[in-house]
LUMMAR-984517 format. One record per residue (C-alpha): x, y, z negated; residue in one letter. Coordinates in nm, 2 decimals, padded with zeros to 4 digits. Example, Ala and Ser with C-alpha at 12.3 -4.5 7.8 and 13.67 -1.06 7.14 Angstrom:
BEGIN
+--------+--------+--------+-----+
:     px :     py :     pz : res :
+--------+--------+--------+-----+
:  01.23 : -00.45 : -00.78 :   a :
:  01.37 : -00.11 : -00.71 :   s :
+--------+--------+--------+-----+
! end
This chain:
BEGIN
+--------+--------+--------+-----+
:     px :     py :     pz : res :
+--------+--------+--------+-----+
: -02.28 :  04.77 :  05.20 :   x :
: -02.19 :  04.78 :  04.80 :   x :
: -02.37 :  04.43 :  04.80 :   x :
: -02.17 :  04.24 :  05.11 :   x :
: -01.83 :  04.35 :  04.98 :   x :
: -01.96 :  04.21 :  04.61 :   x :
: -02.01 :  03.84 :  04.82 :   x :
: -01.82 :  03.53 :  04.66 :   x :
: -01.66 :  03.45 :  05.03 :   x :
: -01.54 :  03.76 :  05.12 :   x :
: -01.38 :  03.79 :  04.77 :   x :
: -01.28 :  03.44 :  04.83 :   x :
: -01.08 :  03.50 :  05.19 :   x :
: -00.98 :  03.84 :  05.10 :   x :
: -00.84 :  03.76 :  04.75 :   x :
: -00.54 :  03.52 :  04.60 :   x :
: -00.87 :  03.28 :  04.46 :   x :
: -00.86 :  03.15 :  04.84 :   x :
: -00.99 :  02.79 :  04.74 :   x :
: -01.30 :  02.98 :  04.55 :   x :
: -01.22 :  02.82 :  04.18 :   x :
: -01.13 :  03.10 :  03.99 :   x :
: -01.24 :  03.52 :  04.04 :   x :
: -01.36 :  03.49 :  04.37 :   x :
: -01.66 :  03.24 :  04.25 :   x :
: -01.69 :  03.50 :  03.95 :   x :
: -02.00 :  03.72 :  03.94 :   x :
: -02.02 :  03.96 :  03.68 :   x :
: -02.28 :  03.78 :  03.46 :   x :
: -02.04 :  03.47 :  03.46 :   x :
: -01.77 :  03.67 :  03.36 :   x :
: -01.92 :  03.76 :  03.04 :   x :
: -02.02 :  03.43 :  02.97 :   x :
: -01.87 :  03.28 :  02.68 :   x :
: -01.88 :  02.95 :  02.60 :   x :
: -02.16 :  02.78 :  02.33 :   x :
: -01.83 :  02.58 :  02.18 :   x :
: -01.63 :  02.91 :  02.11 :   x :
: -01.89 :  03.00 :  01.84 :   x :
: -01.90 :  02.65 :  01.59 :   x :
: -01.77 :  02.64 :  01.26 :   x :
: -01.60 :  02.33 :  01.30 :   x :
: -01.59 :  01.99 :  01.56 :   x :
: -01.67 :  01.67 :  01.47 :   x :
: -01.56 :  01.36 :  01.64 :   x :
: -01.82 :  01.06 :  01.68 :   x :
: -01.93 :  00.81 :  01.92 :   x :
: -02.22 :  00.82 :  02.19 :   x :
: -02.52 :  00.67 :  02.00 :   x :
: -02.66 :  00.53 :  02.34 :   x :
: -02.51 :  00.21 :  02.47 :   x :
: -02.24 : -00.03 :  02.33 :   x :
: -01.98 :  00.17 :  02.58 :   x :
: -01.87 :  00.36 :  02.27 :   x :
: -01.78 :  00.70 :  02.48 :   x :
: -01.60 :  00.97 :  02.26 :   x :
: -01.82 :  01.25 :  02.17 :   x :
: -01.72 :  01.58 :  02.00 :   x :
: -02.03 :  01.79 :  01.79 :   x :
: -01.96 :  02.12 :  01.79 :   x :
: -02.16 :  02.26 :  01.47 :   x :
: -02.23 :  02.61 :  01.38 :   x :
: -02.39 :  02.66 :  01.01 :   x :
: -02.45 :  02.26 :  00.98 :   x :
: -02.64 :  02.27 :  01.33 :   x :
: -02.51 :  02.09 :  01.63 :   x :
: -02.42 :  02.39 :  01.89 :   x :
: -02.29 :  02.12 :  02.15 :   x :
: -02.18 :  01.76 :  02.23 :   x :
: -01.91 :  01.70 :  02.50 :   x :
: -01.66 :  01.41 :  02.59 :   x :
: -01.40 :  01.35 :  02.40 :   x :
: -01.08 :  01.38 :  02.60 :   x :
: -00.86 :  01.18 :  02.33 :   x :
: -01.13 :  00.87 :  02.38 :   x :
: -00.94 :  00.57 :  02.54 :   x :
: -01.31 :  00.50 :  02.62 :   x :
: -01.42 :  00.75 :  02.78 :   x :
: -01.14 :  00.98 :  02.87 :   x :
: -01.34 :  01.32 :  02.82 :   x :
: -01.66 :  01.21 :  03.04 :   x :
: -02.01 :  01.14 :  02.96 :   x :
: -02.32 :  00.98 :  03.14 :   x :
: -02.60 :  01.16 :  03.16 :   x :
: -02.72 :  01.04 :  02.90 :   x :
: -02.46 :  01.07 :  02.66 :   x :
: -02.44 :  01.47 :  02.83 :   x :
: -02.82 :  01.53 :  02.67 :   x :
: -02.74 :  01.33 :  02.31 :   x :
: -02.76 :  01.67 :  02.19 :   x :
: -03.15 :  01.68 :  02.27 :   x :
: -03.17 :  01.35 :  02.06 :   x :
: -03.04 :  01.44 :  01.79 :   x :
: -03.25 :  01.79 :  01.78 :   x :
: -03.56 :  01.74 :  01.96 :   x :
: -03.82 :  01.92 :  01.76 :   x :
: -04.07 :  01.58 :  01.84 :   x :
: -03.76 :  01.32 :  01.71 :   x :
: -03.92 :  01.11 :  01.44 :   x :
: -03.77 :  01.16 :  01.13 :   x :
: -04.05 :  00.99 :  00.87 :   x :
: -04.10 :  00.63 :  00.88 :   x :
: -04.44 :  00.55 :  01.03 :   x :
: -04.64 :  00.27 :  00.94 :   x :
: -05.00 :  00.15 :  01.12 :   x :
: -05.17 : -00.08 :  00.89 :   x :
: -05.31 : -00.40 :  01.06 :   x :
: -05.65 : -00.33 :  01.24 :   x :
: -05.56 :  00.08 :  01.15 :   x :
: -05.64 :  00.35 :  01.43 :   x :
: -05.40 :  00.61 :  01.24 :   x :
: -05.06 :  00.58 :  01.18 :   x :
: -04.93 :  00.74 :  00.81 :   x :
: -04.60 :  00.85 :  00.72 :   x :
: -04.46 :  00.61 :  00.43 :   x :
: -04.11 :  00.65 :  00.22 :   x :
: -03.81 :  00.48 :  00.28 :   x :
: -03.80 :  00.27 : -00.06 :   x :
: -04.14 :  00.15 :  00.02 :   x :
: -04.11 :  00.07 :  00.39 :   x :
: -03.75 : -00.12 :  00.32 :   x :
: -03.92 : -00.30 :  00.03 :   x :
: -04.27 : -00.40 :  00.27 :   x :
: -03.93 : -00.53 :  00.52 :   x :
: -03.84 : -00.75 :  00.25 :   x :
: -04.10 : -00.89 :  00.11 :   x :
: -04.23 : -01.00 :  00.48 :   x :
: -03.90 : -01.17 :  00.53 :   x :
: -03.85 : -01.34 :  00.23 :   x :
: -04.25 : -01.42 :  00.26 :   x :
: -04.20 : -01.58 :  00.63 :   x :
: -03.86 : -01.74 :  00.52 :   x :
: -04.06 : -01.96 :  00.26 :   x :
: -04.36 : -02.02 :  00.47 :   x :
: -04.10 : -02.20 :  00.77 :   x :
: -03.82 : -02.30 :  00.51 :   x :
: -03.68 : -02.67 :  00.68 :   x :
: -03.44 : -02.86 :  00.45 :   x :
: -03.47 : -03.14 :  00.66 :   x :
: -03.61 : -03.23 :  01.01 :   x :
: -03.81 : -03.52 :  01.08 :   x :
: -03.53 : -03.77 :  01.07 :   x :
: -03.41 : -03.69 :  00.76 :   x :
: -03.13 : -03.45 :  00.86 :   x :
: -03.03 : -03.20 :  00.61 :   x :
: -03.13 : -02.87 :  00.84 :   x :
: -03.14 : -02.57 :  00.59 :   x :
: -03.29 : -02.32 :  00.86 :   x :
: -03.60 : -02.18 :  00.92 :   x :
: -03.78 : -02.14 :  01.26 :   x :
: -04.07 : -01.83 :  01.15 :   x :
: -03.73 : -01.56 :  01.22 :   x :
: -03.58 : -01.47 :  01.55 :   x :
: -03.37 : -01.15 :  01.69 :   x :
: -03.30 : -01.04 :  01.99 :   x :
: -03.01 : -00.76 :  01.99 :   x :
: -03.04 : -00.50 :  02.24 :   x :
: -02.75 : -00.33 :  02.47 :   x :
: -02.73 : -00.03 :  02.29 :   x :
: -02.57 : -00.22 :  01.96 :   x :
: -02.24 : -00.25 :  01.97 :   x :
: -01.96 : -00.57 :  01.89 :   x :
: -01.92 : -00.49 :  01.54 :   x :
: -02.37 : -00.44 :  01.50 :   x :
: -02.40 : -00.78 :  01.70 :   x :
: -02.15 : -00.92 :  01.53 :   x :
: -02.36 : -00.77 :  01.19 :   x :
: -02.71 : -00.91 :  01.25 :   x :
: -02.54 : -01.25 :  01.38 :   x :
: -02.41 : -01.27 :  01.03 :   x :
: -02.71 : -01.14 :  00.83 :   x :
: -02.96 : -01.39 :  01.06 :   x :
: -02.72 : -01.69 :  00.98 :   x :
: -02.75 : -01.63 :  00.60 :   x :
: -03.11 : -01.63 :  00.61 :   x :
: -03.13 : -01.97 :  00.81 :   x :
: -03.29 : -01.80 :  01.16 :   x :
: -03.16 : -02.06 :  01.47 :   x :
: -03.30 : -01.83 :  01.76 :   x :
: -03.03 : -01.57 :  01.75 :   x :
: -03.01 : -01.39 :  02.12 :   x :
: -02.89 : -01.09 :  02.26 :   x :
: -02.96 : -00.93 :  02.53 :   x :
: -02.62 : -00.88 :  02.71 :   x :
: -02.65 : -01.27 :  02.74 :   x :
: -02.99 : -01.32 :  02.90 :   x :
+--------+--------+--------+-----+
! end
């Protein structure tokens, strides 16, 4: 009988809580509940790293470790509310199987082996400035001053933003690529 009387309806049509979103949805467990953002250290405010929405996040952090990642409510973007996606960021962000070392397969290689950054930024450059000499036009067949070259292309995805776009457009310009897309276009 103990266990009937303990029922979230009953307390709900015998008690003030008579729409059931306060005490009478209560059960003692929940009561005691407290909150994982209660317990950081400090929040941070950023931006959902997902798509180019740019949804307010705040990180709660506890002892430099992110406790929990909500909506921002003072984001004109997103008013407070996250996807689904942008809910789990947290997981991203400390996932014990998030890659963190740069990983390299050599050509014809099997294994993949972890390389450092200054070496894996400096293989980057010397393949670009390598395939930017090899397809370097000054001219095309007419005799038109072209200064581009055709061996470099991008395609930007949907999760980079205006201001990222905006970036590689500039940076692929300066080196002379023509085939500059994104994918918001296509």
């Amino acid at each position: 009988m103990k266990a009937f009387l303990g029922w979230p309806v009953l307390r709900q049509v015998t008690g003030a809580d008579r729409l059931g979103r306060g005490q009478a949805a209560m059960s003692a467990r929940s009561e005691s509940l407290t909150p994982r953002t209660v317990t950081a250290d400090r929040v941070v405010d950023s931006v959902c790293p997902f798509c180019a929405v740019g949804c307010g996040q705040r990180v709660f952090v506890k002892d430099d470790k992110i406790v929990q990642i909500e909506g921002n409510p003072a984001s004109p973007v997103s008013r407070g509310r996250l996807c689904p996606k942008g809910s789990a960021s947290k997981q991203l962000v400390t996932s014990p199987s998030r890659v963190t070392k740069v990983r390299y397969r050599r050509p014809f290689g099997t294994e993949w082996e972890d390389l450092d950054l200054d070496t894996a930024v400096d293989m980057v450059a010397d393949r670009v400035i390598k395939t930017r000499k090899q397809f370097w036009e000054w001219e095309d067949d007419q005799g038109r001053r072209t200064r581009r070259t055709t061996g470099i292309a991008s395609l930007g995805g949907a999760t980079l933003d205006n201001e990222e776009n905006y970036l590689m457009k500039k940076l692929y310009t300066a080196m002379g690529a023509i085939a500059i897309e994104n994918q918001a276009r296509i």
